[in-house]
N, C-alpha and C positions, 0 to 999 in steps of 0.2 A: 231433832231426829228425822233422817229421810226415810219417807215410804216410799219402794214402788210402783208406779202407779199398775191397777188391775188391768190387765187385757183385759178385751171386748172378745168374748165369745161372738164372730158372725155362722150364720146358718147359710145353708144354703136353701135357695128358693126351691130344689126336688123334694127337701124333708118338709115343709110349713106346713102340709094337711097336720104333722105329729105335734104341730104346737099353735093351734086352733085357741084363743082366746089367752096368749100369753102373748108379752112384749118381747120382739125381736130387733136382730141389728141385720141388713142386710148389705153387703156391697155390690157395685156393677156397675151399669152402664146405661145410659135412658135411651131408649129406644124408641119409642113415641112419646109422645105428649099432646094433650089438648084440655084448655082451661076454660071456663067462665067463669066469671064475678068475682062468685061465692066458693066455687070447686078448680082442684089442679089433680087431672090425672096423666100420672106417668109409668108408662110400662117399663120396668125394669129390667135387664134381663142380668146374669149373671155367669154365663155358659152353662147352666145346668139345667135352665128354665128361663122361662118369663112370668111376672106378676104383676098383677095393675096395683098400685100404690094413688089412693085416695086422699088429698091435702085438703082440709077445710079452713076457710081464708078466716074463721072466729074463732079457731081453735089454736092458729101458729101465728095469729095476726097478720096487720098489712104489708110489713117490712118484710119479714120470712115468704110470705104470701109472694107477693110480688118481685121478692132475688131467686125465687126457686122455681116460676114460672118461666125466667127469663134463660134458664138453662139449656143450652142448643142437644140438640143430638147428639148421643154418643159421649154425652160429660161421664166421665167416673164420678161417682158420687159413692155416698153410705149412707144408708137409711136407719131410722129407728124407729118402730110404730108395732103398732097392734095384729096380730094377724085375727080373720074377721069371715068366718065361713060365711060363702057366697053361690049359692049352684049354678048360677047365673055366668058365673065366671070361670074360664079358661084355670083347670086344676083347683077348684073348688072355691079360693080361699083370697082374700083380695088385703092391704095392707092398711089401716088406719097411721096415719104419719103422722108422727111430734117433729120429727126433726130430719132434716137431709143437712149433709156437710158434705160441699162438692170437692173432690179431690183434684180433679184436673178438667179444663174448658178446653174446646178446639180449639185452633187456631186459625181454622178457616169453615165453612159450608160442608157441609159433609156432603162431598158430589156422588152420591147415590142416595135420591130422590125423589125417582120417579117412577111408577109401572113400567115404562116402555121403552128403557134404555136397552139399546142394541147389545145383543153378543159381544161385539169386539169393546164397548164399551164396558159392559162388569169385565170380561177378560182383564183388561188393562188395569182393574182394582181388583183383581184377584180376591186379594189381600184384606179386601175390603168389603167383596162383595160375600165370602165366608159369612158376616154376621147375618145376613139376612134369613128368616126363617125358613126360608125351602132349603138353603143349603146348608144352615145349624142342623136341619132333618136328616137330611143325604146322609153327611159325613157321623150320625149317630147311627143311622142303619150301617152303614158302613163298618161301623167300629162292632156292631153287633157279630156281622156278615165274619167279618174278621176272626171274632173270637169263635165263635161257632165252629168254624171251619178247621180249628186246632181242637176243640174240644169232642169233635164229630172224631177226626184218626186219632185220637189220642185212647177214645171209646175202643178202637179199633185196631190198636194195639201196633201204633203207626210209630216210628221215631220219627220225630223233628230234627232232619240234618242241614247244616247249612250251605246251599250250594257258593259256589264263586261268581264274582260280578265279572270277572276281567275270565275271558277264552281264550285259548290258541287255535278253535277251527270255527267253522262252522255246525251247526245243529240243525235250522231249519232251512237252509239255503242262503248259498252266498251274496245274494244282489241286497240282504237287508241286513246285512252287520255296521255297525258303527265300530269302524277299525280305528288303531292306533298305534305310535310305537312306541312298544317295551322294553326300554334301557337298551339294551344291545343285543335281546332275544329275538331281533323282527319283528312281527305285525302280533299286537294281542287285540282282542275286538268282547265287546258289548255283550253279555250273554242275552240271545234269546229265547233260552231256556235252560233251567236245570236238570233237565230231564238224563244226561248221559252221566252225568255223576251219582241220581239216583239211582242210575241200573249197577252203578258200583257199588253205594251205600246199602242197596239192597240184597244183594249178594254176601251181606258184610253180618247184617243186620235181618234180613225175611221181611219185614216190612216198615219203609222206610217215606217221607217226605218229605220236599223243602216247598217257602211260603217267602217269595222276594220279588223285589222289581228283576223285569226282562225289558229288553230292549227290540226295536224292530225300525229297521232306517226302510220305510217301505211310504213312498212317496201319495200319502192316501188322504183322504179330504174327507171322507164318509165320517157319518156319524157314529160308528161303531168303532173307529180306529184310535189310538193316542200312540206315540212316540216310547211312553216311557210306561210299561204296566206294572201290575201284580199280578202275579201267577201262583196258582198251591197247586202241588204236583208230585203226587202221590207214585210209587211203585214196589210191586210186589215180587216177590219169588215167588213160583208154582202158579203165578195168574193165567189165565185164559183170558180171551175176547169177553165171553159171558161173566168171568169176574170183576172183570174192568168194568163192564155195563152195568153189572151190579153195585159196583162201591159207588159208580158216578151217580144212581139214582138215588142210594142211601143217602149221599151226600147232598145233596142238592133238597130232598124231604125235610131231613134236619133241620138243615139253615131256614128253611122258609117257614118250617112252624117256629124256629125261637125265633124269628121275627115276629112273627104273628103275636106270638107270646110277649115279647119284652119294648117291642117297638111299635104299638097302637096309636098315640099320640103323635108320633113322628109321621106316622105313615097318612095319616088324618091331614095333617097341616100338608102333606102333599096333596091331599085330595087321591090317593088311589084308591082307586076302586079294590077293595080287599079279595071279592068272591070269586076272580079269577085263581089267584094268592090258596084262598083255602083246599081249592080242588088240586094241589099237586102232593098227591099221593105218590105209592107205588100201586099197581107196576107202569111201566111207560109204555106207550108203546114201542116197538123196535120193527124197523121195519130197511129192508134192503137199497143197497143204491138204486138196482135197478127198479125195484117199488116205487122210490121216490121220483125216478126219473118218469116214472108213468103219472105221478100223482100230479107231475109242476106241468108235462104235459095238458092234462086234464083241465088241468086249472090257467091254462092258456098264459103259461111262461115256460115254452119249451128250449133246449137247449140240446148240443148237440151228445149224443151218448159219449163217455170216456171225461169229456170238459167235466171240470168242480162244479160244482152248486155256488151260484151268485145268491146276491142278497134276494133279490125276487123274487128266485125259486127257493129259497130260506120261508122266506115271509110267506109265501101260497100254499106250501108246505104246511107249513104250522098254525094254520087257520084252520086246517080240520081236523086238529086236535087241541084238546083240552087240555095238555099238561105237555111238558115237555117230549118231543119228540127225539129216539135215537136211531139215527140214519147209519148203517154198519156197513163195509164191506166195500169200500171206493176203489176205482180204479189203479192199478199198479203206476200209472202214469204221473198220477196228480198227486200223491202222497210220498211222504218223505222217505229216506232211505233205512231208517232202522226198522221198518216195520214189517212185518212177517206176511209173507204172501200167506192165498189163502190154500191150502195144501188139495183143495176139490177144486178148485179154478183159477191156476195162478195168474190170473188178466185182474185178479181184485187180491186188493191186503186185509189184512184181519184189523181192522179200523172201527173206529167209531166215531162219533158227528152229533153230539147234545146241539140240537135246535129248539132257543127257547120258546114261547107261544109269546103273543102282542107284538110280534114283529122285530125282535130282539136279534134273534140271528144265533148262531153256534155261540155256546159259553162256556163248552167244553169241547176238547178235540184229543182222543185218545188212542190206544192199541196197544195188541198182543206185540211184542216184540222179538223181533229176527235172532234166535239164538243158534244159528248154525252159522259157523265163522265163513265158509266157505259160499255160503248164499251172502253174508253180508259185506263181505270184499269185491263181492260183484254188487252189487249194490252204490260202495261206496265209489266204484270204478264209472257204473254207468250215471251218478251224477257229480263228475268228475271233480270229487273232494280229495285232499293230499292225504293219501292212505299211509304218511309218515304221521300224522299230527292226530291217527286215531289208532297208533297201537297200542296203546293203555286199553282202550274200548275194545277191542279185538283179545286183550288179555282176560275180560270178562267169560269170551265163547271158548278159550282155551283151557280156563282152568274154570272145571263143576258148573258148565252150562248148564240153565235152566230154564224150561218156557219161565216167562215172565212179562209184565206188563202194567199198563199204568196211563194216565191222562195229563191234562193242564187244565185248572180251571180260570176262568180270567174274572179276576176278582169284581174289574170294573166295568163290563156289560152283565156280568150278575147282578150287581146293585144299580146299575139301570135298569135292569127287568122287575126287579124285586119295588123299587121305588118308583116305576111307573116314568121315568125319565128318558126324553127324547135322544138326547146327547152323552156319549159316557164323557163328554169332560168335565159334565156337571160331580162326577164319581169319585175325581180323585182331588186333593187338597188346590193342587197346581199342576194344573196338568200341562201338557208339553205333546206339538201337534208339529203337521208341519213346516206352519207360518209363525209359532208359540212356541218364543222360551221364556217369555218373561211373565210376570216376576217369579 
């Protein structure tokens, strides 16, 4: 008579504090290793964790001892041993080993090996430089950052709509679309924003948002720039400028305490300093373009009145405050064309400008927007977009205009601010720059 044989219940290595002096099975992948004599320790990791796993060379003998030393980095393997509270140790708890069964060997040196391999070098193993533990941290803050930020409008009584990848105009200006042709329709291009579909959605809906990649073909090298991002991008019916300032601060408080909350560990193995992190409360402060313009002054990065805020004046900016900074109220010149002049001084739009503190730069960029059709046809004249390919959007100001308004937050200099990281390419899985598309 045939039996078949019992699956192996494996655990994963996040739950092992819940099975503290029972025998487990674990699988994964060996991530270090370093042996003597008598002892073989191998850090396992599993993608949910890592654990050190303990061999003693009289307990599994010479043979087993000596093929499971021999195991390169990065073998799959399956463990089955004791787990063995340890305080000492990285998640309490460390693995007594009876047995490994290797599943799969390299086939060559696993070429990330060294502290001090170049950028362009992990770039080119993308793919590979994922395992390593700053960026196993990243991409779980990330995954937090992510959920949060739906769980946050969702509080908020937000829908989740989904915008379109493929455009027929422009949104934020023509010189950074990544065009293309559309069967026999003409030129469709790249969206770099959902934002005009939301002021449809929201009209449809009262409050509305979409959470997807955008695109920006903007020829930039800076460390705050990628090709291809994540944007959440929220808009309302009946908003205001100070509503918009409002939902962005709410937002942005959220996400940073359920990090704090769920991602202590991760954020440890980056080594950030947390206490910046705790101090972003509400309120923010908010302060005027021309304010600001006095402030970068001051701080001896002056620039000419009416010009945008560069990264400089960003950064000297936001070293004299403690939490995030909102910069309101930019020049009619420098901002985009949907945005609502400001009705006390039309030479400024009813705009907003999230500049993070540590030198991070704007990670949000929002405003009231233009709901008088007849202000925003000149608009779309004076930055000379085809006023054919935005009469849907023009159908918004004709039928039940409302003030309304709304932002972008950019997922991936978020989670460089939050994670204490120099680069947002370290942010996103594969990221894609000017010189980078591969892998």
């Amino acid at each position: 008579m045939r039996h078949n044989p019992v699956s192996v219940a494996f655990v994963s290595i996040a739950t092992l504090k819940g099975h503290a002096g029972r025998k487990v099975d674990l699988r994964g992948w060996v991530f270090t290793k370093r042996a003597s004599k008598k002892i073989l320790f191998i850090e396992l990791r599993d993608g949910a964790g890592i654990v050190q796993t303990v061999t003693a060379r009289e307990t599994v003998g010479d043979e087993h001892f000596t093929e499971w030393a021999s195991l390169p980095q990065e073998s799959s393997i399956e463990v089955s041993g004791v787990v063995r509270e340890e305080p000492r140790a990285k998640g309490g708890v460390e693995i007594d080993v009876q047995e490994i069964r290797p599943i799969s060997r390299p086939t060559a040196e696993y070429p990330i090996n060294k502290p001090d391999h170049s950028p362009d070098f992990l770039l080119e193993r993308r793919h590979l430089w994922l395992r390593s533990k700053k960026q196993w941290a990243v991409l779980r803050v990330r995954d937090t950052v992510f959920h949060e930020i739906h769980a946050f409008f969702r509080k908020e009584g937000f829908l989740h709509v989904s915008a379109p990848i493929l455009t027929p105009a422009a949104c934020e200006g023509t010189s950074t679309l990544f065009g293309m042709d559309y069967f026999d329709q003409g030129k469709a291009y790249l969206t770099q924003s959902g934002q005009l579909y939301m002021e449809a959605a929201a009209m449809a809906h009262g409050r509305v948002y979409c959470f997807g990649p955008t695109f920006r073909a903007e020829k930039s090298k800076t460390r705050r720039h990628l090709t291809e991002f994540w944007m959440a991008e929220p808009e309302a019916a009946f908003y205001e400028l100070d509503d918009v300032m409002a939902l962005a601060e709410g937002l942005l408080c959220h996400v940073v305490a359920r990090v704090l909350a769920q991602r202590r560990d991760e954020l440890a193995i980056l080594e950030r300093d947390t206490a910046p992190l705790e101090k972003i409360q509400p309120p923010f402060p908010r302060i005027s373009y021309t304010e600001a313009h006095a402030l970068a002054e001051k701080a001896g990065e002056p620039f000419p009145f009416g010009d945008d805020l560069g990264a400089p004046q960003e950064t000297a900016i936001s070293k004299q405050f403690d939490r995030p900074v909102m910069i309101h109220r930019y020049p009619t010149g420098v901002k985009a064309f949907y945005m609502k002049q400001d009705p006390q001084d039309p030479r400024f739009v009813l705009c907003v400008d999230v500049i993070a503190p540590e030198g991070v730069g704007e990670i949000i960029g929002g405003s009231q927007r233009e709901d008088d059709l007849a202000a925003l046809e000149k608009r779309i004249a004076e930055h000379k977009l085809p006023k054919e390919a935005f009469e849907w959007y023009f159908d918004l100001r004709r039928f039940g205009s409302v003030a309304h308004g709304g932002f972008g937050l950019g997922l991936e200099r978020t989670v460089a601010w939050i994670c204490g990281r120099e680069h947002v390419r370290e942010t996103i899985p594969f990221p894609r720059m000017l010189y980078r598309i591969y892998p």
